[in-house]
Structure formats: C-alpha cells, structure tokens
N, C-alpha and C positions, 0 to 999 in steps of 0.2 A: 459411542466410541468405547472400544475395548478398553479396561484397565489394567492390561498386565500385559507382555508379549508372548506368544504360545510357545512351551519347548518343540521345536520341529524334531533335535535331536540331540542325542547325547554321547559325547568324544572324551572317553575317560580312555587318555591312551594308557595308562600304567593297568589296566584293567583288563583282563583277558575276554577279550567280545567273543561269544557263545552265539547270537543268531540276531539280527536285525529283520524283523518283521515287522507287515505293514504299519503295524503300532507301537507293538515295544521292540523295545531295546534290553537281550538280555546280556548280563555278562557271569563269566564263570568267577567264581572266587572262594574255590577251593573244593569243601565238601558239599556247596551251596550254590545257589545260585541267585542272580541280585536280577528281577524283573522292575527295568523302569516303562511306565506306560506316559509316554509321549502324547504332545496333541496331535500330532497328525491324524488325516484321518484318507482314508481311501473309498471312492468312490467308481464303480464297474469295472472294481480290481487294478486301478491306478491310485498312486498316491498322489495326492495332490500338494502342489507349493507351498498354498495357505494350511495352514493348520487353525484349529480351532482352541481357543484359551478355555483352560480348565477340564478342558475332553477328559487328557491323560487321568487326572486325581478326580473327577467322576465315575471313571471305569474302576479305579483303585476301592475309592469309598464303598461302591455300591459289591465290586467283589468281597471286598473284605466281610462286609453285612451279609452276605451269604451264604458264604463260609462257615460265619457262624451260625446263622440260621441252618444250615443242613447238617452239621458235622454230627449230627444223632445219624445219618443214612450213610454216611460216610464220610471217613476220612480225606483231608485233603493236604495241600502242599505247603502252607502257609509254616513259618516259624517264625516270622516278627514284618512289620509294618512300622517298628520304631525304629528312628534314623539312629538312637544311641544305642541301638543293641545291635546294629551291625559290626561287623568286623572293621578296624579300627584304619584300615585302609581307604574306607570309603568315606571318613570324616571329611575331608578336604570337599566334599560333593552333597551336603546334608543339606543346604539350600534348593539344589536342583532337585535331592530323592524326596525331601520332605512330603507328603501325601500322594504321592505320586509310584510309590516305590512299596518292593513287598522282596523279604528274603525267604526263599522257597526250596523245599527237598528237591536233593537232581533225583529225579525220578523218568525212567526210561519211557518216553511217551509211546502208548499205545496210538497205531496211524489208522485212526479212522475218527470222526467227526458222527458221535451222538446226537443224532436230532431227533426230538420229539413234538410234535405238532399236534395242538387241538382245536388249533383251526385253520381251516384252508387256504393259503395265501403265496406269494412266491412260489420259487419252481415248483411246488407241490400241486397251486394250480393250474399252473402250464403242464405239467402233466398230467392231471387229474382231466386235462380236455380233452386231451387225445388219447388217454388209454383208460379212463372210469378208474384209474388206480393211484398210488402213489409208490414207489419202490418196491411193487408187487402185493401192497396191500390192496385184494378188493373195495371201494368207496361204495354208499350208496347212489342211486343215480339222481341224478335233479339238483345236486349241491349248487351255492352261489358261490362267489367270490367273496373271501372271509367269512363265511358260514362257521358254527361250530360245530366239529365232529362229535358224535355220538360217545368215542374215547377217543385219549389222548395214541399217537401211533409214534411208535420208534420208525424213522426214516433215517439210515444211515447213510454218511455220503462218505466218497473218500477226502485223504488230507491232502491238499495240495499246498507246496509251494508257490509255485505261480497258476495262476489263471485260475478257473472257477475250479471249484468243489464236484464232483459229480456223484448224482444220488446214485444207489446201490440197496439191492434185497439184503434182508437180512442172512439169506443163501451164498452169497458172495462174502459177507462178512464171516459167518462158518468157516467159511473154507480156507481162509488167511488166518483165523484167529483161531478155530476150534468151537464144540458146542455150547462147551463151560460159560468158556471167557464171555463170550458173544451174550447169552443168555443173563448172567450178571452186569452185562453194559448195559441190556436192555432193560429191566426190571430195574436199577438201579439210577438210570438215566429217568424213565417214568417216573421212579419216587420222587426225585428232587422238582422233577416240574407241574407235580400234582400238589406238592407242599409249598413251591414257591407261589402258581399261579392263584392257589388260593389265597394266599395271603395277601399280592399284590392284589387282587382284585378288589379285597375288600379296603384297599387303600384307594380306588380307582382306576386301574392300571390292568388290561389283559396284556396278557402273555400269549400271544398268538403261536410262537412255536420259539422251541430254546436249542442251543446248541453247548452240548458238555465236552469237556475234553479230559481222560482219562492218561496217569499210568502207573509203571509198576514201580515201587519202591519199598525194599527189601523183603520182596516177594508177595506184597498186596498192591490192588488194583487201589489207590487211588484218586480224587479229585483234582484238576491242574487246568493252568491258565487262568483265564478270567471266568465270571461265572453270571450268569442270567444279569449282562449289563445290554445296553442300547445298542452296543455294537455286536453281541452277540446271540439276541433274542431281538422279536417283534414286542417293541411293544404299545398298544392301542389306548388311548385315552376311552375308558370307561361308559362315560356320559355322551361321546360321541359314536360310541359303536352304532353302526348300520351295514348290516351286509348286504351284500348284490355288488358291492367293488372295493376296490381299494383303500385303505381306511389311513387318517391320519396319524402320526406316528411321535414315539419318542426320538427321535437319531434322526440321522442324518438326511432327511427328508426334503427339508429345504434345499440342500446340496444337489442331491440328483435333482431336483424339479428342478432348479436354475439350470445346469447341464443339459439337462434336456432342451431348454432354447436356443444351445449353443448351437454352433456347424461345427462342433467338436469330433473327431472318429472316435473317442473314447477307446484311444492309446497312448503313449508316455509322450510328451509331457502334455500331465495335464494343464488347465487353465487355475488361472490366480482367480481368488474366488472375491468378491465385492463385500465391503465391511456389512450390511446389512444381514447379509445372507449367513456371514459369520457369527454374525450378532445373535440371531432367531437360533439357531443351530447349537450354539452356547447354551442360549435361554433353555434349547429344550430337554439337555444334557440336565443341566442342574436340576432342574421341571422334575425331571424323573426320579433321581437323586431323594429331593427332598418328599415328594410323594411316598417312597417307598422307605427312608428310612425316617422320617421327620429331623432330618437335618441336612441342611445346604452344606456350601464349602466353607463358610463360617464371613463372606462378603456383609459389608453393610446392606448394599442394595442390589439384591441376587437378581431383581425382573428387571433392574437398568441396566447390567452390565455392558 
C-alpha cells in the first residue's frame, strides 16, 4: 500500500500558468519561471489517471544531481530548488513545491530534442532494421537489440507537443538551426552523456541512450528541463544487461507491460492503473534515485513503499 497520495496536479490559480506538460507544471512568475514535476506519468504518449507517488521529486532529485554534476560542460537553468528562496508569492504552496520543484532561467528553448545513444534500443532499433542506419548515421551490420555501439551517436529528433517525437539527420537540424548551433548541441550533448554514463555505470546503472534539452539565455546555449532521469533516458540495470532483446529498465516499465495485456487502443483516456503495478514502478523510480546518487527521498522504508 502507497504512503502518500501522488500529486496528479497542480492549480495555483493566482499564478500565471506558462505550459502544462505531460509531467510538469510550469508557471511564469515574473523574470523566472517555477517548474513543478508532478507524478503523473504517460505512457505511448497518453497520460494516464493514475499517477505514480514520489515520480515527480525523483525526477527533481536526480535532475538536480546532474546539474551539478555537469555544470563544468555547461551551464544550466537551475537558480534554486529551495522553497524559501522563492519569491514570496509562492509561500502559501511550499508543501506542494517542497522536493518537487526547481526555479529556473526563462530561457528561449531551442526546438529540437538531443538524443545521444550508445546503445541500440527503441526507435533507433526499429530503424536500424530497415535502413542499417539510425537518423542517417551508417551502423555496422549484424548489431542486436541493445548491443553497444562502437560510439556514442547524436540522434536528433524533433520537439513535439503532442504525439511522438520524430527522429531527424543532423542535415535537417542544419538547416533550421544553422551549422554553429547544431555542432555545439552536438559535441556538447556527447559530453554530458559520455560523463554521465560513466559514472552511472560504475554505480550500476547503463545509460543506454539520454535525451538533453537545450536554450538560449542571454545569448548562451544553455542546459534546461530535466536531465538524464528515468523518464528521460534508458536506463538498464548493470548486472542484468544481456543483449539480443529488450532489456529491463529503471521507469516505467511495468506500466507499459501491464498495458500491453489491456484491449486498450492506446488513446485518451487511458486506463486506471492497479496498486501493484504502482507500487513496482515507485520502487523503481527511487531504485534508480538511490543508485545514482546514494540517497533515497529520505522514507523509512524506501523497498516497501
């Protein structure tokens, strides 16, 4: 049994709402901007009813610890994660922000989605079957499913509002962005995830492929959003890696596999999801959390939740 009920979402009417995304909740408040990360959680691009306890303030935690781990490659968005050093409007809501919440540079987001992959998994290798490439990157031939690549590959996809993401050459990104820009997302996206997967690794934890999100603020490129969390990266428990298929995961893994038994069409609305399934899914949030940075959410008993 869950101990806590999950925030699904957050109604700060005297607050000026800036964007409601699948996860958070941002709102505008002034020269800043207040990112709350909610439990919900979405599944083949539907959100779904249930939410998951604790999700939100493990995506929080685990961005925060990255942040600082990478701000030697770049700069990011972050200007406090402390409920009293926000602006004095949001007092009345320090319960709800507390772990959960992060005050951020409004920074003009650049609209393409940094993916870098070093290993072969999702859409990469459903396209990697039918064209030996991945976003016009040549591959070698003979790869499995979750193989590791030779190097890590910048796969760019575009940013969509609704429905899936779609990959793109780094040719396409050029042409919208310029050669500069383009070439600094890509060199720069590499770094964070040649720096990050090492490190998880040697916690246990591969990083099969990460997704960065970039922008511009007072005329530098950048770090924004959340950053190499479970919903934004693969990532594989260490000790179980085996490739030739699909590999077990941190995130929401349990989720789509129950889904999968449904007679669900996997369109709005989705189904209410069964406390077990919530449970395991929890579990595996925190799981990854405490792996990576050696601290939970601070529960007594983080594997019974």
């Amino acid at each position: 049994m869950m101990t806590t009920e999950p925030v699904i979402k957050t109604d700060f009417t005297d607050i000026k709402l800036f964007k409601r995304g699948k996860v958070r909740d941002v709102y505008d408040v002034g020269d800043e901007l207040l990112v709350v990360s909610t439990d919900r959680i979405s599944c083949f691009d539907v959100v779904l009813p249930t939410g998951i306890p604790y999700k939100g303030e493990v995506l929080t935690r685990l961005s925060l610890f990255w942040f600082e781990f990478t701000k030697d490659i770049i700069e990011n968005h972050l200007i406090s994660a402390e409920v009293s050093q926000y602006p004095s409007v949001l007092n009345r809501y320090a319960d709800v922000l507390k772990g959960r919440s992060m005050l951020v540079k409004k920074a003009k987001t650049i609209p393409v989605e940094c993916v870098v992959r070093g290993y072969i998994s999702g859409s990469g290798w459903k396209e990697y079957k039918q064209s030996g490439s991945i976003c016009g990157i040549a591959l070698p031939k003979g790869l499995r499913e979750s193989d590791k690549l030779p190097e890590p590959i910048f796969t760019p996809s575009t940013k969509e509002d609704v429905g899936h993401d779609i990959n793109v050459s780094q040719d396409y990104v050029e042409k919208r962005l310029g050669k500069d820009m383009t070439d600094k997302l890509k060199n720069t996206s590499i770094a964070l995830y040649k720096k990050a997967s090492h490190y998880a690794e040697s916690k246990g934890i591969i990083i099969a492929d990460a997704k960065f999100e970039f922008g511009v603020y007072q005329n530098k490129i950048i770090l924004i959003d959340e950053v190499l969390t479970p919903d934004s990266s693969r990532f594989w428990p260490k000790d179980e890696y085996k490739p030739g298929g699909p590999q077990p995961s941190f995130d929401k893994q349990f989720v789509r596999d129950y889904l999968e038994t449904l007679s669900w069409n996997k369109t709005p609305p989705g189904p209410e999801l069964p406390d077990d399934i919530v449970r395991k899914t929890s579990q595996k949030y925190i799981q990854a959390l405490t792996m990576i940075t050696g601290k939970g959410i601070g529960l007594k008993d983080e594997h019974n939740i």
